[in-house]
N, C-alpha and C positions, 0 to 999 in steps of 0.2 A: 666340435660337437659337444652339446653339452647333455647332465642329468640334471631334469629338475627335484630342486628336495625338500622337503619339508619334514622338520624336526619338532620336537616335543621331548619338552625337559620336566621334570616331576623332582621338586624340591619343598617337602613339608605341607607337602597337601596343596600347593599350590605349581599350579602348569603354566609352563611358557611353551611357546613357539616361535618355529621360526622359517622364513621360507628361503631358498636361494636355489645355487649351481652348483654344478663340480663339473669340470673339466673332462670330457672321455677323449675326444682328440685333440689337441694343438692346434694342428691347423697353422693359419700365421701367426695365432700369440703365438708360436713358436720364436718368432721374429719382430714381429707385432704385441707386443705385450699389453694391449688398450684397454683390457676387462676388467668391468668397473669388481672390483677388490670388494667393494662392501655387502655384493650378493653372492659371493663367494662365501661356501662353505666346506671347511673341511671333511676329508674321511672321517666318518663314523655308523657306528657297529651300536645293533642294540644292546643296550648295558652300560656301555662306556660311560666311565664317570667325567664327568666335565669342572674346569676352573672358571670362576664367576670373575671377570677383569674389571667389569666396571658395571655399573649399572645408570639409566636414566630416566627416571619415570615421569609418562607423560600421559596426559587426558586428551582424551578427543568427545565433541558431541556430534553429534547431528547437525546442519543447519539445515531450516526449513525453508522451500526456496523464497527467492524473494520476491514480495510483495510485485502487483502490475504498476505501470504509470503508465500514462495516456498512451507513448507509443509500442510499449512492448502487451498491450490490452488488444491495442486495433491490430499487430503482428498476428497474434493468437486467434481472433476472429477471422483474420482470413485464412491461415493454415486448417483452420475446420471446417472454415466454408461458411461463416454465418455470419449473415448481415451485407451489405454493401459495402462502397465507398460512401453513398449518399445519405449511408445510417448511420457509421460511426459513430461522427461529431454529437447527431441527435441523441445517441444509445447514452456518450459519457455525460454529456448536458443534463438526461434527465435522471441518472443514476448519483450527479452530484444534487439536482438541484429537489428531490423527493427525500434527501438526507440519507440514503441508502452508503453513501461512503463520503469521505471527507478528502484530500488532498495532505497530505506530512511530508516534507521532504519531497516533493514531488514525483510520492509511491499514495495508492489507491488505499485507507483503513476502512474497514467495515466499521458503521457504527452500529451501537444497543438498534435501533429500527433495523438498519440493513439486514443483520443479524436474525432479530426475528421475521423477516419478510421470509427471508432463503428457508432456515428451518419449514415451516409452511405451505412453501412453493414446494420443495423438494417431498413432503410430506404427500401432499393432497393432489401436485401436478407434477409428476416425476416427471412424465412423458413429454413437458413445455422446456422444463430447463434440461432434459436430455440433449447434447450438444450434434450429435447423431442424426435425431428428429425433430433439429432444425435444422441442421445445414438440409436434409433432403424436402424439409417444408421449399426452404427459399429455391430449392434447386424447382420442384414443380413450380412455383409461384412465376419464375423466369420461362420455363415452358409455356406457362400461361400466354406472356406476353407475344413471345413470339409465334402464339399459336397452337403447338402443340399437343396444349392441355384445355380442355373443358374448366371455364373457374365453376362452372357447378358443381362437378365432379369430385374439384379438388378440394374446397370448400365443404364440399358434405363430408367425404372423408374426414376430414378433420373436426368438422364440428358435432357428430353425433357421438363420437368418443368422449368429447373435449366438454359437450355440455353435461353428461353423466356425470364427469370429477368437478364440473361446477355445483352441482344438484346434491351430491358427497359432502361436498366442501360447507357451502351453506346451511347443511342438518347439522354437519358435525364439528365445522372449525368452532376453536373457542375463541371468547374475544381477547384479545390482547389489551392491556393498558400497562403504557410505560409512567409509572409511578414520577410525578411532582417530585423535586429537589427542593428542600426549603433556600432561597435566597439570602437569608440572612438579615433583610433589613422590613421594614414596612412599608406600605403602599403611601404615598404623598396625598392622596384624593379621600380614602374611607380609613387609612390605620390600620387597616388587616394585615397580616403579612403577605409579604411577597414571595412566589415561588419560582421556579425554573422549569418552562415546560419545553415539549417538542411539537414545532409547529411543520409547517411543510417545507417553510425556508431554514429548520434550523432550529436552536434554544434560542428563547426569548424570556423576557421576566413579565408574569402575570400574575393580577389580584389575586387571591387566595378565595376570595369575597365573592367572585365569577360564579352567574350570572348578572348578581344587585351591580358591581361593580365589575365596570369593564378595562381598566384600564392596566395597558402595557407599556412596556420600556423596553428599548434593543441592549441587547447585552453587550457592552462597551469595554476594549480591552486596552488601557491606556500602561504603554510600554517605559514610561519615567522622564521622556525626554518631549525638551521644546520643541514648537513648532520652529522649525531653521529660517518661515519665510514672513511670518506676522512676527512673531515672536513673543504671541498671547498666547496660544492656545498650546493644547497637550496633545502629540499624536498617538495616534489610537491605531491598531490592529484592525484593518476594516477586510469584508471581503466581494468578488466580483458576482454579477450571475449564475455563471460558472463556477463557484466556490474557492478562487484562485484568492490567496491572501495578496494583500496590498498596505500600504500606512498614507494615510492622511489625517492632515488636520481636525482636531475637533468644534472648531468655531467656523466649518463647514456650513452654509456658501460664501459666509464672509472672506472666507480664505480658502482657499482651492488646489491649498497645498498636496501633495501627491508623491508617493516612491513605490517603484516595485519591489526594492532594495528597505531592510531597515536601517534608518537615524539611529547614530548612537550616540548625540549630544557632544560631538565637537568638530572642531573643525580643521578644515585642510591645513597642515604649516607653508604649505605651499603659495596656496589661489585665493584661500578663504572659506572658499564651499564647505558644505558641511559632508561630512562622512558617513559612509556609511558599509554596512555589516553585507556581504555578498556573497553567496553559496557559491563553490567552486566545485571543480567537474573529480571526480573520485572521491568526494567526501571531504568536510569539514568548512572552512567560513573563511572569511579573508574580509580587513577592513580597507577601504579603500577609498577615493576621495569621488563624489558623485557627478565630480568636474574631469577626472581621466587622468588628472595631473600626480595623483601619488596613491602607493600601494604601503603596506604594511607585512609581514610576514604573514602568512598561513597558520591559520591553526584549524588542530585537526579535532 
């Protein structure tokens, strides 16, 4: 049997604690001696002056939990009830491809738009991004189907609320404008400079000169290394539909080169193939040959 205790030492203005046990019966430690030592604490009596043996100073923060990715997103949608099977796919599709978040490490970041979207939503439409009052939307909507429910019903319920915070939102949202990035260089066609905006798919580089001059260029992220299969061009950081990063060639369609994995400008000692940089499962990168035939140590 044990006493729980907790202690509190006072030395120059400054308090420690400390929590543990003491011992009231034996029992089999009697014979059994297995208790862990380190939440043991001795008798003491308030007053009692104590010897300082050693000390160890350490910091601890917080962590924030961590970010979603695709599957621990769709996990969470169903433990609340919102959405389908047959909405998932849809919901992350257009949540990447509206530029609401982006894909890093394949965990979900909000970007500068996403950001202001939520702020807004959460402002002017508590009651839609309420997680609450949707799963019980979907839940009547599935009533619907099978009969249940009247969609007229269900539908006006929802919509004579839902049009007033439209009618709110309209008089009183402000407008939002995400501020132009100067690009750095000048437009090829009028000499104006170029800027960096946000379009639906994304930043893009545009005329400064907009509307006289319309011309744009895709933002190109060329990562130092040849292409391994022309061996003209420079491979570039490209990305999918879905926002999922990929590398290909830049002398694209002439060459049709392609990795999921990044080039990192050498090659297998083995086969020949070219190598390349590969995310491994707990964290950190591993280079390895794109042919299966040789690995490299881990780095974290």
């Amino acid at each position: 049997i044990f006493d729980t205790m907790a202690v509190k030492l006072s030395q120059n203005g400054v308090q420690f604690a400390a929590n543990g046990s003491q011992v009231k019966f034996d029992g089999y430690l009697a014979i059994y001696n297995d208790s862990d030592k380190n939440k043991m604490l001795p008798d003491m009596a308030v007053g009692d002056v104590v010897k300082q043996m050693n000390s160890k100073p350490e910091q601890h923060f917080t962590q924030p939990p961590a970010r979603y990715s695709e599957a621990t997103l769709i996990k969470t949608l169903e433990e609340n009830g919102v959405g389908r099977p047959s909405t998932y796919a849809p919901t992350i599709e257009t949540i990447q491809k509206r530029y609401y978040v982006r894909l890093a490490a394949k965990r979900f970041e909000p970007t500068e738009l996403g950001e202001i979207v939520n702020k807004l939503i959460v402002e002017y439409f508590p009651d839609i991004v309420n997680v609450t009052f949707t799963a019980e939307m979907e839940g009547k909507l599935d009533d619907v189907e099978v009969g249940k429910e009247q969609w007229q019903r269900v539908i006006d319920e929802f919509y004579k609320p839902f049009s007033k915070e439209v009618a709110k939102a309209e008089s009183e949202m402000e407008k939002i404008q995400i501020k132009d990035e100067p690009a750095g260089f000048d437009c090829e066609v009028c000499g104006s400079p170029m800027v960096i905006k946000l379009g639906r798919f994304g930043k893009f580089y545009a005329c400064s000169n907009f509307p006289d001059c319309r011309h744009t260029q895709a933002i190109v992220k060329e990562i130092g290394v040849e292409c391994p299969s022309c061996h003209q061009g420079q491979i570039i950081e490209r990305k999918t539909k879905r926002n999922r990063i990929f590398y290909g060639c830049n002398r694209y369609p002439e060459c049709e080169f392609t990795s999921w994995d990044k080039p990192i400008g050498r090659d297998c000692p083995k086969c020949g193939h070219f190598l390349v940089e590969k995310k491994v499962r707990g964290g950190g990168k591993q280079v390895v040959c794109s042919n299966g035939d040789y690995e490299e140590e881990k780095i974290k």
